[in-house]
C-alpha positions as CSV (number, residue, x, y, z in Angstrom):
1,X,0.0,0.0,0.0
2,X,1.8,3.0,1.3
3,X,5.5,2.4,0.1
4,X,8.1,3.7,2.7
5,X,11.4,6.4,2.0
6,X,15.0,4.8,3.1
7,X,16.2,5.2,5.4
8,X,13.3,6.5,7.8
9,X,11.3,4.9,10.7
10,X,9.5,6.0,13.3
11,X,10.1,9.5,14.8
12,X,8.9,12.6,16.1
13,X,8.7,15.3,13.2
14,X,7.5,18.9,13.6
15,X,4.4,20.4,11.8
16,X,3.8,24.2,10.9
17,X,0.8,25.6,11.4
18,X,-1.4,28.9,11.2
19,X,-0.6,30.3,14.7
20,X,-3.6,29.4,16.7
21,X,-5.0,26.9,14.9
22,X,-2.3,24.1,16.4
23,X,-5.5,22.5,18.4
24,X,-7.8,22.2,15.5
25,X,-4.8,20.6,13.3
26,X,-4.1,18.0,16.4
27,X,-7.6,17.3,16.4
28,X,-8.0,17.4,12.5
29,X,-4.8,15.3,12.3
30,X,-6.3,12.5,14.0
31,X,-9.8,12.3,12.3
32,X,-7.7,12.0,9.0
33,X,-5.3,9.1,10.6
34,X,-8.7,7.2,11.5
35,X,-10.0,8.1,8.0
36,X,-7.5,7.3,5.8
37,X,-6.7,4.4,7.8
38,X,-2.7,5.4,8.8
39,X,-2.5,4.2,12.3
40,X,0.3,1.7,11.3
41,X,2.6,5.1,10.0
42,X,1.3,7.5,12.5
43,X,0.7,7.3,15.7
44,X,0.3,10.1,17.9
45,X,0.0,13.8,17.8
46,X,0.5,16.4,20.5
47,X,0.5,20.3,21.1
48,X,3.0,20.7,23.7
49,X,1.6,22.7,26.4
50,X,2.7,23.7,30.3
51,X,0.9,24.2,33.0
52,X,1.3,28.2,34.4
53,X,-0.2,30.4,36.4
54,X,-1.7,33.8,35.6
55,X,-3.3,36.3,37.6
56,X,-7.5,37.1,36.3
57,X,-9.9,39.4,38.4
58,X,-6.7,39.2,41.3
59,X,-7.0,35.5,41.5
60,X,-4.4,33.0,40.3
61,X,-6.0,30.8,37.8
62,X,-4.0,27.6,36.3
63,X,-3.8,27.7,32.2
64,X,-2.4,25.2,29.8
65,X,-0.4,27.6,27.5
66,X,1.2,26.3,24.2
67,X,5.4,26.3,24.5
68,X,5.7,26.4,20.9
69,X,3.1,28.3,18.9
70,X,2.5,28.1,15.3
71,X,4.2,24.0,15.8
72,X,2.8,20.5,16.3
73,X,4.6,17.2,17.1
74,X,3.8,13.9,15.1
75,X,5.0,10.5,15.8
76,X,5.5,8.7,12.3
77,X,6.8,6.7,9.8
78,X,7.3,8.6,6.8
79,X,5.9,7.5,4.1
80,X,4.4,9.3,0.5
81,X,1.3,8.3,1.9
82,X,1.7,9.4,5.1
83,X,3.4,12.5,4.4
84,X,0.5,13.8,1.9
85,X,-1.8,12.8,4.6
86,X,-0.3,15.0,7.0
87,X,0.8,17.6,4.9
88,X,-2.6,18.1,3.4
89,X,-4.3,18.2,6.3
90,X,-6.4,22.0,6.8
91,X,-4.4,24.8,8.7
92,X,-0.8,22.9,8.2
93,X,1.3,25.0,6.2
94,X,4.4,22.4,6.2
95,X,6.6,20.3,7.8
96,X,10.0,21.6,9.3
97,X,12.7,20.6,7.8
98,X,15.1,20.7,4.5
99,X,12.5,21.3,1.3
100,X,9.9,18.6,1.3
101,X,12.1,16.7,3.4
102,X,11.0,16.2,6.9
103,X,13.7,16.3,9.9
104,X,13.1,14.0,12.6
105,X,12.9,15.8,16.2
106,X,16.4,14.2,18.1
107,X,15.5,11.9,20.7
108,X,17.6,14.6,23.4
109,X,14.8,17.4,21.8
110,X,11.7,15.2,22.6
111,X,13.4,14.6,26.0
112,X,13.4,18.5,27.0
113,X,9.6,18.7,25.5
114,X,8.1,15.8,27.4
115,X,10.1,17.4,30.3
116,X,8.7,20.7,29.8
117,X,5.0,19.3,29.0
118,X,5.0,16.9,31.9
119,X,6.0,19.0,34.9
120,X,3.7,18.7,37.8
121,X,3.9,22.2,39.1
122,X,2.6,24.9,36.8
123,X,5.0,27.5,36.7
124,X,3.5,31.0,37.0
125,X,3.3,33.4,34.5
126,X,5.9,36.8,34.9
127,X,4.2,39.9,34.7
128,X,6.8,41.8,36.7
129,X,10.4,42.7,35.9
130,X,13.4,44.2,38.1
131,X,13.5,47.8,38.8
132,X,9.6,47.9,37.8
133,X,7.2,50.3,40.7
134,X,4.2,48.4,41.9
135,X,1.2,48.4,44.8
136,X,0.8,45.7,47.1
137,X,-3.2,44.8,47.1
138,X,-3.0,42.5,49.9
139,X,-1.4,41.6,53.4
140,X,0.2,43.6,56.3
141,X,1.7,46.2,53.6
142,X,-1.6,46.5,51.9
143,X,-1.4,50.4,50.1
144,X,1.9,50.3,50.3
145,X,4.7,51.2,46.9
146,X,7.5,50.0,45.9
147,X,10.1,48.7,43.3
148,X,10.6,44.9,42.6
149,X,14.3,43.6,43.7
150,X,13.7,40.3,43.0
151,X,11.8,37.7,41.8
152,X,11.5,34.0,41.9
153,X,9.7,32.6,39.1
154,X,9.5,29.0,40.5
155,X,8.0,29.7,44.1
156,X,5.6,32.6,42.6
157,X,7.5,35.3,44.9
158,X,9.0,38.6,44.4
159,X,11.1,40.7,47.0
160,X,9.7,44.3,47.2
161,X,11.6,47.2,48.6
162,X,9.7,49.3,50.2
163,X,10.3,52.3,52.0
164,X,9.1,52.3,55.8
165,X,10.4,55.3,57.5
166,X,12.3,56.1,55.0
167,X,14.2,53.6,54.7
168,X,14.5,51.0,52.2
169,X,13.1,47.2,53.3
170,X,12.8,44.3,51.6
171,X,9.7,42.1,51.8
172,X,8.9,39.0,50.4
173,X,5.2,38.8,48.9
174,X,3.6,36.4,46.2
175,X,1.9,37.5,42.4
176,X,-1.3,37.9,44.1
177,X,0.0,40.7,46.4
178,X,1.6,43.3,43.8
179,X,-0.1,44.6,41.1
180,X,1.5,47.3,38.3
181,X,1.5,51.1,39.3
């Protein structure tokens, strides 16, 4: 049926797609395998994504957000077939690689993407840079100003100085707390 190039077996190969549409394709992508009857070339399909956390209304809300937009993952064997399945498949503008030569994704790449797309805690989204003024909404220095020192994107914490009697002190307050002046 579907004759195989040299050379290839099964890999990960990225797609390109309309930015925003990398959902529909994944979806799309698998009607077609189950249509065209390619579950022996490909296999899965994914949209990385990572948990984070972003602030809405003042409340942290979790959000799967896309690590690589515009791109989709396939597991495949290559194949004509198989690549004028995928390639033709609405909102896929191409795969990456040389000309109409798809590259396979090295097994060290996958590695850092199922890492990335696997983490248990959501890391939360950074609004706030160093130097930058903000207001704290919440806590003992409610109404309070100041500038950001630091900020550690893995806890969800930034250290504020903030002057108290005019002096300078740092305090150590989450997201939720600070808000842009």
């Amino acid at each position: 049926m579907a004759k195989q190039a040299k050379g290839t077996g099964r890999n990960w190969y990225v797609l390109h797609t309309y930015s925003g549409y990398e959902d529909a394709v994944e979806k799309a992508l698998r009607q077609r395998t189950e249509a065209f009857n390619m579950q022996e070339f490909i296999y899965d399909v994914k949209v990385p994504k990572e948990g984070q956390i972003v602030i809405k209304r003042g409340e942290p809300v979790q959000e799967k957000k896309r690590i690589f937009p515009g791109y989709v993952l396939v597991d495949m064997i290559v194949t004509d077939y198989s690549w004028y399945v995928v390639r033709n498949t609405p909102n896929v503008t191409g795969f990456v690689g040389a000309g109409n030569i798809p590259v396979p994704v090295t097994p060290e790449e996958y590695g850092i993407i199922e890492k990335r797309t696997g983490e248990e805690q959501p890391k939360f989204k950074i609004d706030f840079k160093i130097g930058e003024h903000v207001g704290i909404i919440s806590g003992p220095f409610a109404e309070y100003d100041g500038v950001i020192d630091k900020i550690d994107p893995e806890k969800g914490k930034v250290k504020v100085l903030v002057s108290i009697f005019d002096r300078e002190t740092p305090v150590e307050l989450d997201f939720t707390q600070v808000k842009k002046k």
